[in-house]
Structures are given as structure tokens and as C-alpha cells.
TIKOL-836851 format. One record per residue (C-alpha): residue number from 1; z negated, y, x negated; residue in three letters. Coordinates in Angstrom, 3 decimals. Layout:
REM residues N
- seq,c3,c2,c1,type
- NUM,Z,Y,X,Ala $
...
***
This chain:
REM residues 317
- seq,c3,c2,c1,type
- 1,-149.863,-49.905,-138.966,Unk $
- 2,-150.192,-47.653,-141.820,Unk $
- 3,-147.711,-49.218,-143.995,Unk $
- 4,-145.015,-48.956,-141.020,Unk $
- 5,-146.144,-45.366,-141.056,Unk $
- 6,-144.977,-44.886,-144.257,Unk $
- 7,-141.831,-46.888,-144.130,Unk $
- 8,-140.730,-44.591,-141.091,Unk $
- 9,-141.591,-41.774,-143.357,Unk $
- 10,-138.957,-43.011,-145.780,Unk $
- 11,-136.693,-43.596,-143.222,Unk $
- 12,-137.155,-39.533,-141.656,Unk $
- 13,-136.914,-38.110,-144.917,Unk $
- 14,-133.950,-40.420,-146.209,Unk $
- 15,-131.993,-39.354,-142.364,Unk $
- 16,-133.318,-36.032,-142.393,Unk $
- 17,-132.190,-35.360,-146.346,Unk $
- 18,-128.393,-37.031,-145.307,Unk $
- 19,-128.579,-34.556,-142.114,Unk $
- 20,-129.212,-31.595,-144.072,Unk $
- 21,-126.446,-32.328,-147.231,Unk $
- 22,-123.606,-32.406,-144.181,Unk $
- 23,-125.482,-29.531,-142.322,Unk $
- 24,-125.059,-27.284,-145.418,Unk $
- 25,-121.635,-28.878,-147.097,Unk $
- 26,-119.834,-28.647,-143.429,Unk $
- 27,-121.409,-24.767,-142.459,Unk $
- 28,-119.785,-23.770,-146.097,Unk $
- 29,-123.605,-22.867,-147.305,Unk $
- 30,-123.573,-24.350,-150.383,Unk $
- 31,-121.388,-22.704,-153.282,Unk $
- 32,-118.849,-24.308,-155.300,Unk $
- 33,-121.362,-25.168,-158.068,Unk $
- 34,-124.070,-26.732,-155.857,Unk $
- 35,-121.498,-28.680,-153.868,Unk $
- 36,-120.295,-30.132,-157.199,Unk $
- 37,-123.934,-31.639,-157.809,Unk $
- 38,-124.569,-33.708,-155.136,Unk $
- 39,-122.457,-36.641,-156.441,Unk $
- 40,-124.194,-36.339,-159.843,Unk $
- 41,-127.822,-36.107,-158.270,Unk $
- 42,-126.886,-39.589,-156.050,Unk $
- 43,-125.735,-41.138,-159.442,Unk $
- 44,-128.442,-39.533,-161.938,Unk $
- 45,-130.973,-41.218,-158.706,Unk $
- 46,-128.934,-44.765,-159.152,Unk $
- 47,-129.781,-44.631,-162.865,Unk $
- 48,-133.140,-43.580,-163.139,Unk $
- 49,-134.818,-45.982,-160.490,Unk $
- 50,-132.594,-48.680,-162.018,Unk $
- 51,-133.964,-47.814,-165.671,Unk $
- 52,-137.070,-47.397,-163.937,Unk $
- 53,-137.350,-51.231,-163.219,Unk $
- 54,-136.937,-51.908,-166.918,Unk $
- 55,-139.178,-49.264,-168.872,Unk $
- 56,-141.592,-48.561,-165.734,Unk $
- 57,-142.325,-52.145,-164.493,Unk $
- 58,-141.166,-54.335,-166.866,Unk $
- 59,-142.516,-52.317,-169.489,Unk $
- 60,-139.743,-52.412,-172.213,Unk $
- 61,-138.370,-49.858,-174.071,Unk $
- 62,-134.727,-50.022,-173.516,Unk $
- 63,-131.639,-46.855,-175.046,Unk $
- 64,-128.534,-48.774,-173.898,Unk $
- 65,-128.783,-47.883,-170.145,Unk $
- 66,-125.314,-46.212,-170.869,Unk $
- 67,-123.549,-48.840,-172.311,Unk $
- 68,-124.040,-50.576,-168.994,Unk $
- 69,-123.129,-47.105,-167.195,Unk $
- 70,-119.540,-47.141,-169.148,Unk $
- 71,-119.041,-50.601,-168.496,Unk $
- 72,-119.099,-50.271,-164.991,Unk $
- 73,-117.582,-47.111,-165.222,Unk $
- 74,-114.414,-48.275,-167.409,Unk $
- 75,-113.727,-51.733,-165.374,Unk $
- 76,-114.480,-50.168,-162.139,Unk $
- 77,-111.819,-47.340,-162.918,Unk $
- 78,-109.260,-49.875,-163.656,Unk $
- 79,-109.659,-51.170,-160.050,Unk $
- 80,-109.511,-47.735,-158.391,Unk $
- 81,-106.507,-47.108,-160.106,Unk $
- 82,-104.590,-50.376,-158.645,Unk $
- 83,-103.354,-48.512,-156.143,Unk $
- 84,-105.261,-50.089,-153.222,Unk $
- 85,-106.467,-48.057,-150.133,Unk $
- 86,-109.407,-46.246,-150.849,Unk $
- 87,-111.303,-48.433,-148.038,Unk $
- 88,-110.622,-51.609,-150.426,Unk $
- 89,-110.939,-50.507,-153.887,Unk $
- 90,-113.839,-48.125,-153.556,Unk $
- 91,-116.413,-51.141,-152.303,Unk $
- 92,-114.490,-52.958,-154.501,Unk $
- 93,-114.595,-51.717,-157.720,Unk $
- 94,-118.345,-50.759,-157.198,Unk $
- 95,-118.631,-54.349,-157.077,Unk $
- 96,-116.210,-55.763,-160.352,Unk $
- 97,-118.076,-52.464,-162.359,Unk $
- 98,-121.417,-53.940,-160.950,Unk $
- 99,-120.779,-57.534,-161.851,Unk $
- 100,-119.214,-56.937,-165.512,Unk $
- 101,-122.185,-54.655,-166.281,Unk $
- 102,-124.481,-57.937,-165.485,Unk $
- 103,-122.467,-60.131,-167.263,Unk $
- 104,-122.512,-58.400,-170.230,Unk $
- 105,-126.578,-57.547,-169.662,Unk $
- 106,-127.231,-61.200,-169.385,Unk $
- 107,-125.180,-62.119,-172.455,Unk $
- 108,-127.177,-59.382,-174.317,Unk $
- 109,-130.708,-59.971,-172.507,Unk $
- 110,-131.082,-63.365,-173.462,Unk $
- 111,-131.425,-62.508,-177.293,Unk $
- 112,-132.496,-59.031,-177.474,Unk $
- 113,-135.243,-59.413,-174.636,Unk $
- 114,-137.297,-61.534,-177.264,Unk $
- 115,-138.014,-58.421,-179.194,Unk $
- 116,-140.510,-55.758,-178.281,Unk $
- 117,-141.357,-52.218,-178.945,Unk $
- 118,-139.650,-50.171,-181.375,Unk $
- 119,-136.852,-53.073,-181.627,Unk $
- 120,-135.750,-53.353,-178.825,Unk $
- 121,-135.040,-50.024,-178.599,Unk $
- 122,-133.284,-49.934,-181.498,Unk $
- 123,-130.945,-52.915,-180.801,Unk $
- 124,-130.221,-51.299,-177.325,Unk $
- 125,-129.608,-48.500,-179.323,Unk $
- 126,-127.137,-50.038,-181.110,Unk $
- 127,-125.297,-52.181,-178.755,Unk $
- 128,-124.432,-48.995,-177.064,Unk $
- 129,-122.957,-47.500,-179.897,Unk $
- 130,-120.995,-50.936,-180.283,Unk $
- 131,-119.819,-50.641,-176.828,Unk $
- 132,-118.510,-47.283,-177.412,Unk $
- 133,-116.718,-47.941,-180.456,Unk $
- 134,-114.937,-50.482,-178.578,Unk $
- 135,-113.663,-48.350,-176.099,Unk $
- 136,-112.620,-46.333,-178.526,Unk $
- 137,-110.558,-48.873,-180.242,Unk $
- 138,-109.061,-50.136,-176.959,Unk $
- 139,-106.255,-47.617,-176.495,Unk $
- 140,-103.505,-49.257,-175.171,Unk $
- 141,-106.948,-50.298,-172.044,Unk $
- 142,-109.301,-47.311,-172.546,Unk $
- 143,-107.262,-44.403,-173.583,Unk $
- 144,-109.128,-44.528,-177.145,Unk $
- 145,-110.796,-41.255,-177.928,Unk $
- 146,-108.662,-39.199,-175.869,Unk $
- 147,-109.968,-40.891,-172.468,Unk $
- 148,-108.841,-42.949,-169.573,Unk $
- 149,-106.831,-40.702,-167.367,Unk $
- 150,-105.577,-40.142,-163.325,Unk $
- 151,-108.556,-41.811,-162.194,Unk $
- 152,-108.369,-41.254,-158.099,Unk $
- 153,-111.285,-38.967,-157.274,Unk $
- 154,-112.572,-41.182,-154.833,Unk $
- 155,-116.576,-40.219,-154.603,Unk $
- 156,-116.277,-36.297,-154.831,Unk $
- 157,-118.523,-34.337,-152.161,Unk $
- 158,-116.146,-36.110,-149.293,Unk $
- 159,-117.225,-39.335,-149.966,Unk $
- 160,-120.829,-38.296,-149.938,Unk $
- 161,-121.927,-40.923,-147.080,Unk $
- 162,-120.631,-43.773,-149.308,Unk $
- 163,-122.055,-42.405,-152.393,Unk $
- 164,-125.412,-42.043,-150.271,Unk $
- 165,-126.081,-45.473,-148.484,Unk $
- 166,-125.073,-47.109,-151.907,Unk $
- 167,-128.386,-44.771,-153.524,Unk $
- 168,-130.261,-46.044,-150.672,Unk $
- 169,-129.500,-49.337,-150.835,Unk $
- 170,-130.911,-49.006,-154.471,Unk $
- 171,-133.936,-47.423,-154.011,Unk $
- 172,-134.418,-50.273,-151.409,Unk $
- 173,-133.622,-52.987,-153.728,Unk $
- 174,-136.057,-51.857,-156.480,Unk $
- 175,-138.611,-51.067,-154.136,Unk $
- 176,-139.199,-54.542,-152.227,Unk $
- 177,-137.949,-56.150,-155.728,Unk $
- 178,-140.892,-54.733,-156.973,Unk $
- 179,-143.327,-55.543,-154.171,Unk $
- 180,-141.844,-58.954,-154.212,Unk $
- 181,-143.486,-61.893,-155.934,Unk $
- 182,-141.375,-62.158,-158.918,Unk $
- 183,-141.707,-58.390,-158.587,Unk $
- 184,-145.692,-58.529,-159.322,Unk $
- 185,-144.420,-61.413,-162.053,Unk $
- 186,-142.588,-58.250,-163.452,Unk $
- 187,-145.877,-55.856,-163.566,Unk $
- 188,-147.692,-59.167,-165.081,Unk $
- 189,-145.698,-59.164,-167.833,Unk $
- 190,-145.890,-55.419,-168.589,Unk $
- 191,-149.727,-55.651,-168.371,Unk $
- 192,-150.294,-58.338,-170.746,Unk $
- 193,-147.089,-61.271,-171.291,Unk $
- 194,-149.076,-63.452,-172.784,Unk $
- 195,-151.834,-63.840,-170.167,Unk $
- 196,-148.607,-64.009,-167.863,Unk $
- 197,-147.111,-67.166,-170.103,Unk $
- 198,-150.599,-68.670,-169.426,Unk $
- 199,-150.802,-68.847,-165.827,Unk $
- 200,-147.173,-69.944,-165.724,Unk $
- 201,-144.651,-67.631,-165.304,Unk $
- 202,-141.434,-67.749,-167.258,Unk $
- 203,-141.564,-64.797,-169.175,Unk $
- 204,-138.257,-65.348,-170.710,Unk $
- 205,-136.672,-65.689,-166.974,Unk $
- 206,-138.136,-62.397,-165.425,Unk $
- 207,-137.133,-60.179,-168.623,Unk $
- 208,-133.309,-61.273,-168.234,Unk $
- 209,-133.758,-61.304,-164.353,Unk $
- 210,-135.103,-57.554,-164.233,Unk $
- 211,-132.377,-56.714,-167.313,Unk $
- 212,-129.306,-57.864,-165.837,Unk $
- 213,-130.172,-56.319,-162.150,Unk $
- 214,-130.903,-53.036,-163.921,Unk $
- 215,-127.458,-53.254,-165.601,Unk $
- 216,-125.677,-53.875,-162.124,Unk $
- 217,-127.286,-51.239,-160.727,Unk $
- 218,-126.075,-48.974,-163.771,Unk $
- 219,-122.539,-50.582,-163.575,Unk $
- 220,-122.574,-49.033,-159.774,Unk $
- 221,-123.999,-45.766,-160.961,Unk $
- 222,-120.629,-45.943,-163.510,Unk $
- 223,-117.896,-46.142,-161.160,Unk $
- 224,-119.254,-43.494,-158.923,Unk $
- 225,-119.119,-41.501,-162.466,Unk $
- 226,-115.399,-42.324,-162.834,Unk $
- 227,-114.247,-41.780,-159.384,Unk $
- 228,-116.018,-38.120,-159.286,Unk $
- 229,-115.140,-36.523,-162.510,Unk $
- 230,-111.702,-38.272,-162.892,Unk $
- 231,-111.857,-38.701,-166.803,Unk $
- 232,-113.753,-41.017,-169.103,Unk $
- 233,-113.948,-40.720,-172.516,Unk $
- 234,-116.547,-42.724,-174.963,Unk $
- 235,-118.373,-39.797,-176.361,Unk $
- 236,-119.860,-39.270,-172.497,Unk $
- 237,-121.428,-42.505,-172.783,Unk $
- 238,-123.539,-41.871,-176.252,Unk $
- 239,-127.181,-42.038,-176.734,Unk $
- 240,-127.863,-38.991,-175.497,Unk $
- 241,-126.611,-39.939,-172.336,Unk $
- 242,-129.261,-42.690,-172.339,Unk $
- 243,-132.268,-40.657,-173.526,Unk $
- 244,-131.489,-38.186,-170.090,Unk $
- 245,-131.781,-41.044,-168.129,Unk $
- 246,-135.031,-42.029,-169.752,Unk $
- 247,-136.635,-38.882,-169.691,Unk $
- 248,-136.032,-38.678,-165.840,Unk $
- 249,-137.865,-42.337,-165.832,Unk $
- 250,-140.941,-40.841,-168.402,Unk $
- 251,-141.372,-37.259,-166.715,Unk $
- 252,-141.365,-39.366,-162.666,Unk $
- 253,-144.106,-41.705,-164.468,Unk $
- 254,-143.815,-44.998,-165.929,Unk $
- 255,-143.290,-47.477,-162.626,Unk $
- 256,-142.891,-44.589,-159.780,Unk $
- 257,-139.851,-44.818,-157.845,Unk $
- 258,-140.803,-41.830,-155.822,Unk $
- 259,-141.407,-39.567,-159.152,Unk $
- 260,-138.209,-41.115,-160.639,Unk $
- 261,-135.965,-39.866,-157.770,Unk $
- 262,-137.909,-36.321,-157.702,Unk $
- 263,-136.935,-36.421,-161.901,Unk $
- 264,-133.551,-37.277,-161.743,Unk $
- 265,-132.867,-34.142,-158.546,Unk $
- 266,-134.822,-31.949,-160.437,Unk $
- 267,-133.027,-32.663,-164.419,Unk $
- 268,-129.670,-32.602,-162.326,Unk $
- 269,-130.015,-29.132,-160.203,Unk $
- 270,-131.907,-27.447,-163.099,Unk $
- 271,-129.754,-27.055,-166.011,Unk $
- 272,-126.866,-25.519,-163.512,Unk $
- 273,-129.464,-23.343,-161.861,Unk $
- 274,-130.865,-21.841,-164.876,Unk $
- 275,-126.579,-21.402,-166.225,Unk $
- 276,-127.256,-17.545,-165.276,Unk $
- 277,-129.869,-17.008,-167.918,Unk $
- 278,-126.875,-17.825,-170.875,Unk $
- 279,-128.176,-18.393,-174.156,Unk $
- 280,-131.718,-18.663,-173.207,Unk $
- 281,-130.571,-21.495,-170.559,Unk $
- 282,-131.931,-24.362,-172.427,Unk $
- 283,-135.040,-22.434,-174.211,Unk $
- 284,-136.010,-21.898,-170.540,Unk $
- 285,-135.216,-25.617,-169.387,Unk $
- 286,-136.741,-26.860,-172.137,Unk $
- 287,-139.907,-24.861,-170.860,Unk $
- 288,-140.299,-26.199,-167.645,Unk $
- 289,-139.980,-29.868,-168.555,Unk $
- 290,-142.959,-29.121,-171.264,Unk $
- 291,-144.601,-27.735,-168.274,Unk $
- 292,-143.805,-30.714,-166.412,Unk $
- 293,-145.078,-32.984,-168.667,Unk $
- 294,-148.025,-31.778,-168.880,Unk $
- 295,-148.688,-31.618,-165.412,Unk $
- 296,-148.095,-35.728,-164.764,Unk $
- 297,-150.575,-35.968,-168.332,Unk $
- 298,-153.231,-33.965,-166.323,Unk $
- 299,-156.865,-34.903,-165.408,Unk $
- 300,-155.568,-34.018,-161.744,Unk $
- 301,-152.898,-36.188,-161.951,Unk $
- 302,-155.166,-39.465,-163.167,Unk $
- 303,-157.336,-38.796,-160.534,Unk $
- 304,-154.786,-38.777,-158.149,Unk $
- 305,-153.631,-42.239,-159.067,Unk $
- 306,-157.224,-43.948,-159.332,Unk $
- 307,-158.132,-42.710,-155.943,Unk $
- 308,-154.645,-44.155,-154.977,Unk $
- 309,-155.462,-47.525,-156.826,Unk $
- 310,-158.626,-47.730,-155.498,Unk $
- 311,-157.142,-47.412,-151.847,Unk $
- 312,-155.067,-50.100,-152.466,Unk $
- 313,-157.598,-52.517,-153.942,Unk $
- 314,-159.732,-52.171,-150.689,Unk $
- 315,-156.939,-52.997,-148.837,Unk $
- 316,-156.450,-55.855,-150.936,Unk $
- 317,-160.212,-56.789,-150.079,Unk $
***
């Protein structure tokens, strides 16, 4: 009964949050600037719990979450700008930017998901700098350097519901993923792969498996990118881009969900908030996530989570 509880919870808070966007966006309430961010929070969302399923749960270390981003973002910009109604070509270039951003994560999973640590990082590191020089390169495709132009804005503020059930659908994805069997396969392997190789699961299988559905997920997040800001250009997708999206995974703590979409609202609405403050914008920003930090590193914090793993090993009793 309890865990129905808490999945009508969810469901309250995910209607009630939807209820109050349109409330505000349709009364005129929200300025200019504010209305501009609620795209980029649903996307920011779409990458961190994605990321989230890789770094949190599967426990590796990966810095090429954008290189999946601008894949997505590139191919599914090509279909948006076919020419098709909106009704066809949104759904479906979510879907080509999706799939290509797979393809290309299972084609780079298989080898790079046999290195660990430090490595990996660096070789997802890399690969997204590879992908970026590419697009570069491809002009006559891409628009080199100078960008990929006259994308329709198809997933502005208007678009929001679309933009929102897609978020949800993500969050939902990852979340019984996770509480899945291969999804406790997943936390296995985090905890200790080679006790996991033991008792027989294929190690090898569940990397690429969590890998390439974290680099759909990021393909998605990329052509709701493309169809909101109208431009793409290479240098948006660089490393930095991939370190924000990690430090929305770190700061929600390794594995949440819940902490991952509370990072990714919170590293989206700040910076704009604190634009008032001019040069000391990003002295203050960079403030508050110390302070943040800190707080999911305090004693209060670890207690919070033992006496919420404890709860759930007695109900596992």
C-alpha cells in the first residue's frame, strides 16, 4: 500500500508541477527570462537522469554525454528541417536523433566500456572532442564552425506539453529500469563487477545495455536542444557542456533520480536568477553549489540515507 502511496505522490506532483507551468505561462506571470527556461530545465532533467544511469548506477565515469547530445541534436535537426508538419517530424526526429545517438553509443560502448576509472573518462573525453571536430569539418552537412542554421523552433515554451511527457517518460524509464532485474544487475556491477561475473551476469552485456540507453536518452535531450534555440554550432557541444551535466548527476547524489532532477532545476534557474548581481554572478553561484555540496557530504545527510536503507532492508525481510 505504501509503495502505491508513493507512486500517486509522483503522479500529484508530476500533474500538479504541469498544472502550475500552464497556470503561470497562460496568466502572463512569468517574465520573458523565466519563460525562456522551462525548455532548458525539461532538457537539462532528460540529461542528468540519463547520465545518472551511467555514473550513478552503473558506476562509470563517463565525459562524452555531449557527444551523444549533438548527435541527436545534429541528425534530429536535419529531420525537422524536411519540411514535414510539425505533428510528424517533431516525434519523428526525437526518434532518428534518439536512435543514431545509440548506434553510435553501442559502436563506442563495446570497446571503451572495458576500461575503468580515470580511462574511461578520458576516452569519453576524447571521443567527444572527435565528434565535434567532425561536425566541424562537415560543412557542406553541419554548417562547419559557423553552425547549422533555420532550424524550425519547434519545442519553445508552446510546445511545453510535448517537451514534458517526453521528460516524464524518462524519468519513468530510468526509474523501473533501475528497479528492474537487469536494473539490480546494473547496481551489482557498480558494487563489486567481479563478484557480479561470478554469480553470472554478463558484465560486458549490462555496461553496453545501460551505455547505449543513456545515449538515446541524450540523443532525445539533443533535438529538443535544436528545435528550441534554433542554431547549433560544435563549440556548444564541448566538454564543458558534459562536466554541467555531470555535476547536476554528483551534487543530486551518485544513483538518485529524485536529487538528479532537483540538480539539474536548480543549475538551470540559478545562473539566470543570480544575472542581476553582474560580475559577482558566478563568484556567488559558485558559492551556493560549495554550499550545496557540502550539505549532501553531511553527517545529516548519511544518516538520512542509512535510516532509509535500513527501511528498505526490513521490507526486504
Amino acid at each position: 500500500m505504501k509503495k502505491y502511496g508513493k507512486q500517486i505522490l509522483y503522479m500529484v506532483i508530476a500533474v500538479g508541477a504541469y498544472a502550475a507551468v500552464m497556470l503561470l505561462v497562460n496568466m502572463g506571470l512569468l517574465s520573458r527570462q523565466m519563460t525562456s527556461l522551462i525548455i532548458p530545465v525539461c532538457m537539462n532533467i532528460i540529461l542528468a537522469v540519463s547520465l545518472c544511469l551511467v555514473v550513478g548506477f552503473l558506476g562509470e565515469l563517463s565525459l562524452g554525454h555531449a557527444a551523444f547530445m549533438s548527435i541527436g541534436a545534429y541528425s534530429g535537426a536535419l529531420v525537422l528541417k524536411s519540411g514535414l508538419p510539425v505533428v510528424v517530424s517533431l516525434p519523428l526526429a526525437v526518434l532518428v536523433g534518439g536512435c543514431c545517438a545509440a548506434v553510435l553509443g553501442f559502436v563506442v560502448g563495446i570497446p571503451v566500456l572495458r576500461l575503468k576509472g580515470d580511462y574511461l573518462a578520458i576516452v569519453t573525453l576524447a571521443f567527444g572532442e572527435i565528434i565535434k571536430s567532425v561536425f566541424n569539418a562537415a560543412t557542406p552537412i553541419t554548417g562547419g564552425a559557423g553552425g547549422m542554421k533555420k532550424i524550425p523552433a519547434v519545442t519553445t515554451y508552446k510546445n511545453f506539453t510535448f517537451v514534458y511527457i517526453l521528460m516524464l517518460l524518462v524519468i519513468l524509464l530510468v526509474s523501473y529500469l533501475v528497479n528492474s532485474r537487469h536494473g539490480r544487475a546494473i547496481c551489482a556491477i557498480r558494487d563489486n563487477y567481479i563478484a557480479a561475473e561470478t554469480i553470472g551476469i554478463k558484465v560486458s552485456r549490462f555496461k553496453t545495455m545501460a551505455f547505449v540507453i543513456s545515449a538515446f536518452m541524450a540523443g532525445m535531450g539533443g533535438v529538443i536542444y535544436a528545435g528550441n534555440i534554433g542554431i547549433l554550432k560544435p563549440v556548444n557541444f564541448d566538454y564543458n557542456t558534459s562536466i554541467e551535466i555531470l555535476v547536476m548527476v554528483v551534487l543530486g547524489g551518485m544513483g538518485n533520480i529524485t536529487g538528479s532532477i532537483i540538480a539539474a532545476l536548480l543549475l538551470t534557474v540559478l545562473p539566470e536568477m543570480l544575472r542581476g548581481l553582474s560580475n559577482y554572478r558566478m563568484l556567488v553561484y559558485a558559492v551556493v553549489l560549495i554550499a550545496m555540496m557540502l550539505f549532501n557530504n553531511s553527517p545529516m545527510k548519511r544518516i538520512l540515507v542509512e535510516k532509509k536503507n535500513m527501511r528498505q532492508a526490513a521490507k526486504i525481510q
